[in-house]
LUMFINU-195537 format. One record per residue: x, y, z of N, C-alpha, C, O in turn. Coordinates in nm, 3 decimals, padded with zeros to 5 digits, m for minus. Atoms other than C-alpha are relative to their C-alpha. Layout:
REM residues N
      n.x      n.y      n.z     ca.x     ca.y     ca.z      c.x      c.y      c.z      o.x      o.y      o.z
        X        Y        Z        X        Y        Z        X        Y        Z        X        Y        Z
...
***
This chain:
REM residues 183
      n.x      n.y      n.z     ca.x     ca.y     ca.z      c.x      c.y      c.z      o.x      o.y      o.z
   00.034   00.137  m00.034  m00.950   00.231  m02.228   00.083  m00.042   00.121   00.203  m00.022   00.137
  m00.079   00.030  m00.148  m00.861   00.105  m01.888   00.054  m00.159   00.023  m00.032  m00.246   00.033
  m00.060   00.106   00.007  m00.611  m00.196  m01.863  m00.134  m00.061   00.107  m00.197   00.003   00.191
   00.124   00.113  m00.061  m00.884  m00.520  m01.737   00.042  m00.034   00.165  m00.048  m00.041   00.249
  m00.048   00.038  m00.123  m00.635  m00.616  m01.409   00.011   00.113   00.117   00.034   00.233   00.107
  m00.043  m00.075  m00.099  m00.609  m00.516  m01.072   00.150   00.046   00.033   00.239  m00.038   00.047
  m00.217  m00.015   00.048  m00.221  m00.323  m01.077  m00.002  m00.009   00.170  m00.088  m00.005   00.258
  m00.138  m00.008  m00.138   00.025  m00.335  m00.775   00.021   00.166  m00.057   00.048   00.226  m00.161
  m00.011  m00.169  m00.014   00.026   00.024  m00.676   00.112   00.014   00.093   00.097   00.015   00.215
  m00.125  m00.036  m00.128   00.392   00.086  m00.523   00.034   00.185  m00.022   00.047   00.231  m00.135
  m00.022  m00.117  m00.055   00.456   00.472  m00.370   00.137  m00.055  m00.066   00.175  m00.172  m00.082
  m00.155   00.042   00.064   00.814   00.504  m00.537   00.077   00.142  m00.020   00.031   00.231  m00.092
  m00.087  m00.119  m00.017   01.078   00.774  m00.481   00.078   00.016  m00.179   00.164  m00.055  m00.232
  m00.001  m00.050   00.110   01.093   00.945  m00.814   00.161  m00.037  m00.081   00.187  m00.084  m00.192
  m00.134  m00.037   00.074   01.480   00.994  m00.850   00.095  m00.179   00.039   00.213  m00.174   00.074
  m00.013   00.103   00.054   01.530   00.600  m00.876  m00.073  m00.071  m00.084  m00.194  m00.077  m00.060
   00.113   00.040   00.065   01.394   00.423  m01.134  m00.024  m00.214   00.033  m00.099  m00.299  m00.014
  m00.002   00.167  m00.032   01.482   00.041  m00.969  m00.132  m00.008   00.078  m00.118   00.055   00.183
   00.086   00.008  m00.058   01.120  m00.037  m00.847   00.019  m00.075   00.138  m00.077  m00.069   00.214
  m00.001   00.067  m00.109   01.229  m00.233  m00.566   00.107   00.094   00.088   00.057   00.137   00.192
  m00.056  m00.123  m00.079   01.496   00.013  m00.418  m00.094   00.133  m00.003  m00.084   00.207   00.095
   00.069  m00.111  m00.059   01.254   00.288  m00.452  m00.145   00.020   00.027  m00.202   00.127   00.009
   00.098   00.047  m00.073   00.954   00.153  m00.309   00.012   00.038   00.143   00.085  m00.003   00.233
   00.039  m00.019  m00.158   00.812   00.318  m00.014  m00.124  m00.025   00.072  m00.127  m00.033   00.195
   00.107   00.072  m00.084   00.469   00.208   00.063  m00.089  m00.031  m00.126  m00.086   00.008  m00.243
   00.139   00.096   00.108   00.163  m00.003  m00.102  m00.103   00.102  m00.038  m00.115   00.209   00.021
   00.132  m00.120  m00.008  m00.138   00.185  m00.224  m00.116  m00.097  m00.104  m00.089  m00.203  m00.160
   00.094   00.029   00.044  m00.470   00.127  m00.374  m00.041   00.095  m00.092  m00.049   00.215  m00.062
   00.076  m00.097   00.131  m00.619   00.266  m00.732  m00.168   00.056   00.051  m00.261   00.029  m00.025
   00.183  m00.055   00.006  m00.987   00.422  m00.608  m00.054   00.094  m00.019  m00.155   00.135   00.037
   00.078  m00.074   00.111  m01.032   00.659  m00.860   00.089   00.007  m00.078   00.207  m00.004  m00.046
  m00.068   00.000   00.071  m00.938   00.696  m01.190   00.186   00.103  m00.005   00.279   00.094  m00.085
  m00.145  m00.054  m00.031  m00.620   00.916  m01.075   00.038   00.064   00.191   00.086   00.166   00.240
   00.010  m00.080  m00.128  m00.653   00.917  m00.699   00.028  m00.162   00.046  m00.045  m00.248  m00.002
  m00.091   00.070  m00.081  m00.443   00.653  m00.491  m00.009   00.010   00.160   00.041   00.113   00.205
   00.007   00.031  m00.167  m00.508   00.552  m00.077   00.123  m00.053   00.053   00.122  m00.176   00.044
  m00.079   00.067  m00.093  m00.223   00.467   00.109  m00.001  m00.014   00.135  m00.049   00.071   00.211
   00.031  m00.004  m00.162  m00.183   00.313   00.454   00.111   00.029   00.043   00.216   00.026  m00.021
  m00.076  m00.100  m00.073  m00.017   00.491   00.737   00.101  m00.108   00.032   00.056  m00.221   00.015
  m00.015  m00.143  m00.023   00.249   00.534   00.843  m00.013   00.089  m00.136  m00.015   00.039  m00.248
  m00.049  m00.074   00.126   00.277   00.821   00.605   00.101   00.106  m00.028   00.091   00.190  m00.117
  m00.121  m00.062  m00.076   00.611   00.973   00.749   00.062   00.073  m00.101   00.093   00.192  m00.107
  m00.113  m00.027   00.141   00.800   00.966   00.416  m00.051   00.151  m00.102   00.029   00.226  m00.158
   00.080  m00.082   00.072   00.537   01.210   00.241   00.079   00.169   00.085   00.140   00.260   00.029
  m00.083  m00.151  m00.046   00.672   01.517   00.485   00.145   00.052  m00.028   00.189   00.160   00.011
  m00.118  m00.035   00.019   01.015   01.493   00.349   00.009   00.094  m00.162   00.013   00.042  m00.274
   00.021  m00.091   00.102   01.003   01.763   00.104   00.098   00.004  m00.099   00.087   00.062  m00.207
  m00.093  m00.039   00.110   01.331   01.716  m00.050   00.001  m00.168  m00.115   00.072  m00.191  m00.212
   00.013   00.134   00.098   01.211   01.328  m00.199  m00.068   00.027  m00.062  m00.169   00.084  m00.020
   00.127  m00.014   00.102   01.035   01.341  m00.514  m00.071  m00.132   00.007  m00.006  m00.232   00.038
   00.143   00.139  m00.010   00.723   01.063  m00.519   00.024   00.004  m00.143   00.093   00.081  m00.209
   00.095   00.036   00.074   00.581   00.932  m00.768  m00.095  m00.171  m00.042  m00.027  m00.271  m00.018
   00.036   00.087  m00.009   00.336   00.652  m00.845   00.019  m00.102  m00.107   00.000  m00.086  m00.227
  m00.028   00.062   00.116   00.440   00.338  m00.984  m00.169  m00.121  m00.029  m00.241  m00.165   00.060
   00.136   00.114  m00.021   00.120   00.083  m01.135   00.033  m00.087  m00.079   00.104  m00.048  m00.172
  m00.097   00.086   00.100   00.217  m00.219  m01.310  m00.114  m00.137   00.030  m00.170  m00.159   00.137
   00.079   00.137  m00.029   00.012  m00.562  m01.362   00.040  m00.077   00.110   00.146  m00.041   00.161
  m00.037   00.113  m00.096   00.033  m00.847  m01.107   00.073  m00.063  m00.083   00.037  m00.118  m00.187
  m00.102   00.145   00.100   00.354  m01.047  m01.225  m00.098  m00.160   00.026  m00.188  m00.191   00.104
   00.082   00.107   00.000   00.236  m01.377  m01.293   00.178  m00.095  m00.078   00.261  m00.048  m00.156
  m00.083   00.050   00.104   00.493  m01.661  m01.409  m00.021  m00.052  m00.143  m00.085  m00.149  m00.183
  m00.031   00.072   00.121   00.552  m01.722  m01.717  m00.082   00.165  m00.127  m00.060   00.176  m00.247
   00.044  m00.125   00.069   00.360  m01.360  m01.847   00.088   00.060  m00.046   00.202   00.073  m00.002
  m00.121  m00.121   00.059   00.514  m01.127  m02.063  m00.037   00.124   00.065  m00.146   00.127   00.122
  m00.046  m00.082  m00.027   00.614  m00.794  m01.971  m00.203   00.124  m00.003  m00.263   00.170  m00.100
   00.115  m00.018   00.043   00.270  m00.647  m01.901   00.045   00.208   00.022   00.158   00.257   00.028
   00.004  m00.175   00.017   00.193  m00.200  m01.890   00.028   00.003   00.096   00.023  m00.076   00.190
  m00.147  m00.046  m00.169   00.415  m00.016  m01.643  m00.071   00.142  m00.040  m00.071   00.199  m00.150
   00.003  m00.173  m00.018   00.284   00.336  m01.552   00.074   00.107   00.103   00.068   00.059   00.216
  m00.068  m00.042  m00.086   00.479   00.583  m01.362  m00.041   00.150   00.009   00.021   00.226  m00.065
   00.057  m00.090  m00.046   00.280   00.877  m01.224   00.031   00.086   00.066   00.053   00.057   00.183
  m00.055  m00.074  m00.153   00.383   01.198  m01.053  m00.146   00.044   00.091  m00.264   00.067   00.064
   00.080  m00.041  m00.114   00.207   01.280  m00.777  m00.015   00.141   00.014   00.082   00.212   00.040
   00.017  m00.123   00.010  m00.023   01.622  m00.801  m00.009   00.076   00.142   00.021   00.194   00.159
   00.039  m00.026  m00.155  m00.120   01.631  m00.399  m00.027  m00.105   00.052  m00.063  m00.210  m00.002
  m00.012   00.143  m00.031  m00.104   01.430  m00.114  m00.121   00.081   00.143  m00.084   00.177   00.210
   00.064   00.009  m00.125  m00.416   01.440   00.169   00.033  m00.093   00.112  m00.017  m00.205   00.110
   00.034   00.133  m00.064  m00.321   01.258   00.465  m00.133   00.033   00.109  m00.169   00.150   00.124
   00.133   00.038  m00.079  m00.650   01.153   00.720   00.036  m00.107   00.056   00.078  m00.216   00.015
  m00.034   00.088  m00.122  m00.617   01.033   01.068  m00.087   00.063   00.095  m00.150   00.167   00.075
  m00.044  m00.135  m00.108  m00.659   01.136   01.415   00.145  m00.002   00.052   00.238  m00.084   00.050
  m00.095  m00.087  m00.038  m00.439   01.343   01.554   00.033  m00.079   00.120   00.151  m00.045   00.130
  m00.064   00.094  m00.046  m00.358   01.101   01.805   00.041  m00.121   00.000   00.119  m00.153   00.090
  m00.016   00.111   00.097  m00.332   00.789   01.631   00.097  m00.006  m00.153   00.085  m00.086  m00.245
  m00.069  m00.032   00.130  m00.090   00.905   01.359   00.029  m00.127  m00.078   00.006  m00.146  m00.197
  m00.063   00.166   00.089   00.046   00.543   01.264  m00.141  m00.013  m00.043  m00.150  m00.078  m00.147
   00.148   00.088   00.094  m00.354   00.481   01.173  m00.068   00.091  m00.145  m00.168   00.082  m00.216
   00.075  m00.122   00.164  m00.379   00.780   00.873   00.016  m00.076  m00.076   00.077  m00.182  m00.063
  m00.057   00.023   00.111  m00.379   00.739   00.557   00.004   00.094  m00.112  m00.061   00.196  m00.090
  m00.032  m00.135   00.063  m00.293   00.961   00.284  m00.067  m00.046  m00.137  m00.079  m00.164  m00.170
   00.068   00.035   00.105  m00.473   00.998  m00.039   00.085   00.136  m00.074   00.110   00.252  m00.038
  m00.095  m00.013   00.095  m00.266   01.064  m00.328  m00.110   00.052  m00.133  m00.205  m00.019  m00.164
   00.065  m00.031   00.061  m00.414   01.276  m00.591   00.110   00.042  m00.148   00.189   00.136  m00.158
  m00.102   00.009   00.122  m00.235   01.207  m00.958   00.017   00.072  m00.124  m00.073   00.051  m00.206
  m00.022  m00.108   00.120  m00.102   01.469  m01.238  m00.117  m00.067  m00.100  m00.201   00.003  m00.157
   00.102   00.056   00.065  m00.315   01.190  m01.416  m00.098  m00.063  m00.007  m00.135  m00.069   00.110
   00.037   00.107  m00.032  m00.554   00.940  m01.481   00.110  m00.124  m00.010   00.226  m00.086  m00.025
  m00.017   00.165   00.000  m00.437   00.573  m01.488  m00.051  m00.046  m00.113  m00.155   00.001  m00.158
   00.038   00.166   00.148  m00.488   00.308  m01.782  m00.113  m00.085   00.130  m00.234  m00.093   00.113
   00.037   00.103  m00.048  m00.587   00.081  m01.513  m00.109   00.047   00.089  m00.127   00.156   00.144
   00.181   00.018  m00.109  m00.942   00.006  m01.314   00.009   00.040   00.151   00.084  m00.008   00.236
  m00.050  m00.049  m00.155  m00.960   00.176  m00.997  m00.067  m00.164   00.122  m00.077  m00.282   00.087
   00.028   00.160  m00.056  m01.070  m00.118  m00.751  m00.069   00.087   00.193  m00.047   00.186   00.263
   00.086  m00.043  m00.159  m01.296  m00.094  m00.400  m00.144  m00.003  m00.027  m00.205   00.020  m00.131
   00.127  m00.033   00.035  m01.610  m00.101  m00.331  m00.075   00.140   00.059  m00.007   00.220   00.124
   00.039  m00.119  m00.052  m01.862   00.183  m00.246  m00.042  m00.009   00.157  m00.036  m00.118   00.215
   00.018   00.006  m00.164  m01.955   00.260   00.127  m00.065   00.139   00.042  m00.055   00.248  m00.015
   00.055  m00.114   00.004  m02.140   00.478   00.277   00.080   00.057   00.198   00.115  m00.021   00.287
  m00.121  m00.067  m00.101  m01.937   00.749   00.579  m00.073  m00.094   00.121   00.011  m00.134   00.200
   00.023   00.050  m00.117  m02.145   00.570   00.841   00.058  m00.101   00.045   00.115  m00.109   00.154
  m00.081   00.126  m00.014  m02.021   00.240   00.800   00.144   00.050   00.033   00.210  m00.053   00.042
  m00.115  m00.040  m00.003  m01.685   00.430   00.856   00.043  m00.069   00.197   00.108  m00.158   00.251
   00.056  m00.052  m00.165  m01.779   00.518   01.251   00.030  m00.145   00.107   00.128  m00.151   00.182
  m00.066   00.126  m00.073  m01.768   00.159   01.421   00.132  m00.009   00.014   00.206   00.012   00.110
  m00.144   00.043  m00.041  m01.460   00.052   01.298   00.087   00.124   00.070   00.149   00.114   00.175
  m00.069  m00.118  m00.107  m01.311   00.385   01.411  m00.009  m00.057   00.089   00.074  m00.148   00.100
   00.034  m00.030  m00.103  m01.452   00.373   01.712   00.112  m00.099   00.101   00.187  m00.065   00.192
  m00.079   00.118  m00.039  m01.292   00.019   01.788   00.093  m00.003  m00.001   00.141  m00.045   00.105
  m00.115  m00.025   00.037  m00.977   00.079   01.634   00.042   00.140  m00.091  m00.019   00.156  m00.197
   00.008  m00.097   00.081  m00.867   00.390   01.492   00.129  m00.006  m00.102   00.199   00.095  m00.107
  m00.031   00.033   00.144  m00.676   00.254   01.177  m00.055   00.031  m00.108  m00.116  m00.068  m00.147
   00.101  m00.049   00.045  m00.847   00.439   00.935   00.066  m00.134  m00.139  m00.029  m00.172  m00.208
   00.020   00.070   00.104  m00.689   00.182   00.659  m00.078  m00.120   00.060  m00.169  m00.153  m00.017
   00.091   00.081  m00.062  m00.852  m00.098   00.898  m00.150  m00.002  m00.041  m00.216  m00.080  m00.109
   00.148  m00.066   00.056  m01.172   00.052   00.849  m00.032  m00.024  m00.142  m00.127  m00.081  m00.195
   00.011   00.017   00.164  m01.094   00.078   00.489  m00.065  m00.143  m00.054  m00.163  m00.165  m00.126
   00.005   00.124   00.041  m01.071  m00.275   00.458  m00.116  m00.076   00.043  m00.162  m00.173  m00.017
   00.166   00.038  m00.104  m01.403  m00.331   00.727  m00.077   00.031  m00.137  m00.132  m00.070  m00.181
   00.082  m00.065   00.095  m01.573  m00.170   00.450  m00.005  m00.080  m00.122  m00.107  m00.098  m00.189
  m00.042   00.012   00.191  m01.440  m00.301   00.116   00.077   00.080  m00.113   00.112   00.051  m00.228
  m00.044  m00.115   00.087  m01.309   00.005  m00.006   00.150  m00.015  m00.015   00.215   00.081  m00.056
  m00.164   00.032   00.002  m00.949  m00.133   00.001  m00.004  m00.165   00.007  m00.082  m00.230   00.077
   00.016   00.161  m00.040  m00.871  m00.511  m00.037   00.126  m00.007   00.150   00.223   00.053   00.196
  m00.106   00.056  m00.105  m00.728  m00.693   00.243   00.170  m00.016  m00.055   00.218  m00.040  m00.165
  m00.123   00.055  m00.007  m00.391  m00.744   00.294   00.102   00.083  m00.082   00.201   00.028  m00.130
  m00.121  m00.125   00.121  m00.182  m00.460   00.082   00.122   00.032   00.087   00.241   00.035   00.056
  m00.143  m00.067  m00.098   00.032  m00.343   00.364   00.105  m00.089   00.018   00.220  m00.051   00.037
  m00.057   00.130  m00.034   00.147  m00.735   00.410   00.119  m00.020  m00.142   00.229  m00.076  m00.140
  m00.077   00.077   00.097   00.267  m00.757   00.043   00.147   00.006  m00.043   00.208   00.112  m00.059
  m00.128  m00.018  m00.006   00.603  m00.873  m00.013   00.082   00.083  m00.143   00.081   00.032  m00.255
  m00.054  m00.069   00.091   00.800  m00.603  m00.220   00.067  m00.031  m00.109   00.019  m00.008  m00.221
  m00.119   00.051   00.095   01.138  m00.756  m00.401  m00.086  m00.105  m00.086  m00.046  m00.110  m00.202
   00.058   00.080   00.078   00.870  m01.039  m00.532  m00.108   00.059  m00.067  m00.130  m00.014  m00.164
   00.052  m00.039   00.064   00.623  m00.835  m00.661   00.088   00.098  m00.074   00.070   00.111  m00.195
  m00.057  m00.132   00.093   00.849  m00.544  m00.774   00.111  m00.086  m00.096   00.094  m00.066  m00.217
  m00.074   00.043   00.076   01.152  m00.772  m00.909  m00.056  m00.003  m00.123  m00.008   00.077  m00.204
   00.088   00.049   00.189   00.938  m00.879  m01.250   00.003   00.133  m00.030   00.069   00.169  m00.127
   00.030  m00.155   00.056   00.837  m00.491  m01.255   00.147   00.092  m00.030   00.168   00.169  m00.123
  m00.103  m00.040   00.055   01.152  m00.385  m01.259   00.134  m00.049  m00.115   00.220   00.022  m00.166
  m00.083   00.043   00.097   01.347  m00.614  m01.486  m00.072   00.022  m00.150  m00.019   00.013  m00.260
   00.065  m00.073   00.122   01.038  m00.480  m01.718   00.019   00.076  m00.055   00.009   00.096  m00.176
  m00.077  m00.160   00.038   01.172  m00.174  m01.711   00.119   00.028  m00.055   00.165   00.121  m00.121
  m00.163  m00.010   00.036   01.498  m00.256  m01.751   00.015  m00.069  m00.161   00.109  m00.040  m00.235
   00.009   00.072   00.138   01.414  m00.474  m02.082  m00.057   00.131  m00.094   00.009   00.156  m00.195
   00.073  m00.062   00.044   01.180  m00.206  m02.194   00.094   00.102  m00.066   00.097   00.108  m00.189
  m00.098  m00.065   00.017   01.447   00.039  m02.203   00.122  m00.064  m00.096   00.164  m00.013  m00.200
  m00.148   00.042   00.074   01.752  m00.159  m02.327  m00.052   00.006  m00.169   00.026   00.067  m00.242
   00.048   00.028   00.049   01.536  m00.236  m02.606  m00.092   00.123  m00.080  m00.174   00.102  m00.170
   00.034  m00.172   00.011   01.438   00.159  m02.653   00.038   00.086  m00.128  m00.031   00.163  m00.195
  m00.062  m00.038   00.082   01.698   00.236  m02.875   00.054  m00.033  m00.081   00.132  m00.126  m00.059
   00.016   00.108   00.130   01.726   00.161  m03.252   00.118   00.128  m00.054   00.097   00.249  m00.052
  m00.101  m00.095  m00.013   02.073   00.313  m03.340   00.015  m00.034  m00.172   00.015  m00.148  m00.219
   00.035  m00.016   00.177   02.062   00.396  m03.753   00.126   00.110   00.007   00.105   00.231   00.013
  m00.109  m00.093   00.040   02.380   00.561  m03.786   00.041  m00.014  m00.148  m00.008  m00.102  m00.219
  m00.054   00.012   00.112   02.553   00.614  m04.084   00.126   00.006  m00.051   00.149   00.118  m00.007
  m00.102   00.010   00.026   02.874   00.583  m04.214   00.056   00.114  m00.078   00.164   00.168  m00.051
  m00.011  m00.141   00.086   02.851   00.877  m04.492  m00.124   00.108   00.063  m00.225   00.080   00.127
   00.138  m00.073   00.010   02.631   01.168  m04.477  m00.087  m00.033  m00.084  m00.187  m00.060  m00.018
   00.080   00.068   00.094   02.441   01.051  m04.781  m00.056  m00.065   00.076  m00.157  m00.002   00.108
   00.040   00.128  m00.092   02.350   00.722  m04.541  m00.067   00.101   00.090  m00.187   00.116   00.069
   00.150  m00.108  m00.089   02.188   01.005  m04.266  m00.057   00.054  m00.040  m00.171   00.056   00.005
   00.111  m00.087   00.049   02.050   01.225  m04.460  m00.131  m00.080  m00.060  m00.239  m00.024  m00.084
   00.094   00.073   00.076   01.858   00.904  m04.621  m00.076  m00.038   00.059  m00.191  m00.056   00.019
   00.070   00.062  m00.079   01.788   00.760  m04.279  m00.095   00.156   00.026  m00.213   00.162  m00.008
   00.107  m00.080  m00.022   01.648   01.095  m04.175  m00.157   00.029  m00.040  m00.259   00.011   00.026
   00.144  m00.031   00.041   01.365   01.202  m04.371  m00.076  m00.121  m00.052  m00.167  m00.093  m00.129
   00.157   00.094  m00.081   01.153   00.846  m04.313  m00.003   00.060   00.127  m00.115   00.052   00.178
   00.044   00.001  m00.155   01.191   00.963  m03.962  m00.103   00.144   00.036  m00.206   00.167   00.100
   00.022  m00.179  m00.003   01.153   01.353  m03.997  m00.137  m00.026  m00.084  m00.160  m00.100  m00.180
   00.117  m00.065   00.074   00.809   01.491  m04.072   00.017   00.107  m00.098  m00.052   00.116  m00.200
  m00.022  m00.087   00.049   00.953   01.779  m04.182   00.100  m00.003  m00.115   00.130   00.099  m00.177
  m00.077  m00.022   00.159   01.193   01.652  m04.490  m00.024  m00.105  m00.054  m00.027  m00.226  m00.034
   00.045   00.020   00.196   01.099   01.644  m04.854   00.088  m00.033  m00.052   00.085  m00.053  m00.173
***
């Protein structure tokens, strides 16, 4: 079942988990595990950063803590020309699907061709089209990611349910509700 909202798709360097420090570019859901980002796409050639994709509801005030997904990244296409590099964009292809609704509309390659022609921004185009909403590259990070990350950080604290025991008797009792395996 696929969460109902459009998510905030932030590119996010794997080996932090603070969404706002490891935020590296915006992206778009347009297929169930396949992600568009706009160029540049510089960061993707550094082989020694791990990616992965973060997707998380639109904070909203006063909402609770909505689904947080965190995706590695299976392959990354980028698409440009070759002289226009700042206008690629890279399409992100995900170990998984997504919970959430991919978003864009359909288009057909012709409609592509103009906007090229005019500008060769291929996310430009994107957006000429429909197949990307306006304005993603614009959005401000620390305010969308802050909420997403203090989600995370609640989510977690809140993770661990500590059942210790004082005797062995007291663990061995807590154990097997937990254990499948003791009778």
């Amino acid at each position: 079942m696929s969460e109902p909202s459009e998510p905030v798709v932030s590119i996010q360097r794997a080996d932090t988990h603070d969404a706002v420090v490891g935020h590296l570019a915006w992206g778009v859901l347009v297929g169930p595990d396949l992600v568009v980002v706009p160029g540049p796409v510089d960061w993707l050639r550094d082989e020694k950063m791990p990616v992965e994709v973060l997707l998380a509801p639109k904070p909203t005030t006063g909402t609770a803590p909505g689904f947080i997904e965190r995706i590695k990244v299976e392959s990354a296409t980028t698409l440009g020309l070759s002289t226009e590099p700042a206008g690629a964009v890279a399409f992100l292809q995900l170990a998984q699907e997504s919970r959430f609704r991919p978003v864009g509309e359909e288009y057909q390659r012709q409609q592509l061709l103009a906007p090229l022609h005019e500008n060769p921004d291929v996310w430009r185009a994107f957006e000429s089209v429909g197949a990307v909403p306006a304005g993603v590259r614009e959005l401000p990070a620390a305010e969308l990611l802050s909420p997403v990350r203090d989600w995370e950080t609640d989510h977690r604290r809140g993770l661990v349910n500590d059942e210790s025991g004082r005797t062995v008797a007291e663990v061995v009792a807590r154990i097997c509700p937990i254990s499948p395996k003791c009778h």
